[in-house]
C-alpha positions as CSV (number, residue, x, y, z in Angstrom):
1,X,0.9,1.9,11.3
2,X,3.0,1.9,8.2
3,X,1.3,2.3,4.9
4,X,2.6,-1.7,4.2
5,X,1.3,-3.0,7.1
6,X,-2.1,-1.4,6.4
7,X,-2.1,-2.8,3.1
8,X,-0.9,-6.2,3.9
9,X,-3.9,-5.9,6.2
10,X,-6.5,-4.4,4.0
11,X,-5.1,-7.6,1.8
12,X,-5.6,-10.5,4.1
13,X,-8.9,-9.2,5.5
14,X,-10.0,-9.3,2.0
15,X,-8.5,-13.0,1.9
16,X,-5.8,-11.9,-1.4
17,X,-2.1,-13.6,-1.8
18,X,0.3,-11.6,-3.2
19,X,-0.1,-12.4,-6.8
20,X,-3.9,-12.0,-6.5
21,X,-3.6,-8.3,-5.3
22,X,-0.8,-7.7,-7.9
23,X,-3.0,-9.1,-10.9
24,X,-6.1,-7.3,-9.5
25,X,-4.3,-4.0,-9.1
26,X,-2.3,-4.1,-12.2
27,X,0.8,-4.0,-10.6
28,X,4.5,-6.4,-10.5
29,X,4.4,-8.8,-7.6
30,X,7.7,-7.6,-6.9
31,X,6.1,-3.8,-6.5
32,X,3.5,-5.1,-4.0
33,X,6.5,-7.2,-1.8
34,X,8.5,-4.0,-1.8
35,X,5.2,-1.7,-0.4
36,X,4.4,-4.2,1.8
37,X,8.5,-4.4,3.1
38,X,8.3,-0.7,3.5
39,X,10.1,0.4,0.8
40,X,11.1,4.1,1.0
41,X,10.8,4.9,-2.9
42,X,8.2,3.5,-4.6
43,X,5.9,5.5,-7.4
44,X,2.3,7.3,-6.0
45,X,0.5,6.2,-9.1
46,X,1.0,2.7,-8.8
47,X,0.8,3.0,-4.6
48,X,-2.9,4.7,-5.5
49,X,-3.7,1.7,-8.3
50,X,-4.0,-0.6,-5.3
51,X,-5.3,2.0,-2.4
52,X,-8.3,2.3,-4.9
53,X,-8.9,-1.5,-4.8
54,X,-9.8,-1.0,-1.0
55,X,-11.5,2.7,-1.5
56,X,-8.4,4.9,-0.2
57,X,-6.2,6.9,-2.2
58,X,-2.5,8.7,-0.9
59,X,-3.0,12.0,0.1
60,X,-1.4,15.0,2.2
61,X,-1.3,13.8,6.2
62,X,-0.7,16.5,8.6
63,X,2.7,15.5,10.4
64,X,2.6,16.0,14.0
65,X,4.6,18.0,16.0
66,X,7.2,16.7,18.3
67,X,7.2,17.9,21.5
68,X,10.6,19.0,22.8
């Protein structure tokens, strides 16, 4: 699971729109369309400023390894 499509999760279990979880999170609609679109650039801080609203912040993930 992509981090957008656990978020776009975490926000319709929690019954948000779009606009509702930018306002709550202080963040730009448009920021919270692109994380949920899977954008590959997008700033930690403001990723975190809506992770916190569901009790989860970014952090380091092991990758695992690919077997050959």
């Amino acid at each position: 699971m992509t981090l957008g499509e656990f978020l776009k999760q975490k926000r319709n279990n929690a019954k948000l729109t779009q606009p509702e979880l930018a306002a709550k999170a202080g963040v730009g609609l448009r920021f919270v369309r692109d994380l949920e679109q899977g954008k590959q650039t997008l700033r930690m801080d403001k990723v975190n400023q809506i992770l916190q609203l569901f009790g989860y912040e970014l952090g380091p993930v092991k990758k695992p390894e690919e077997n050959m």
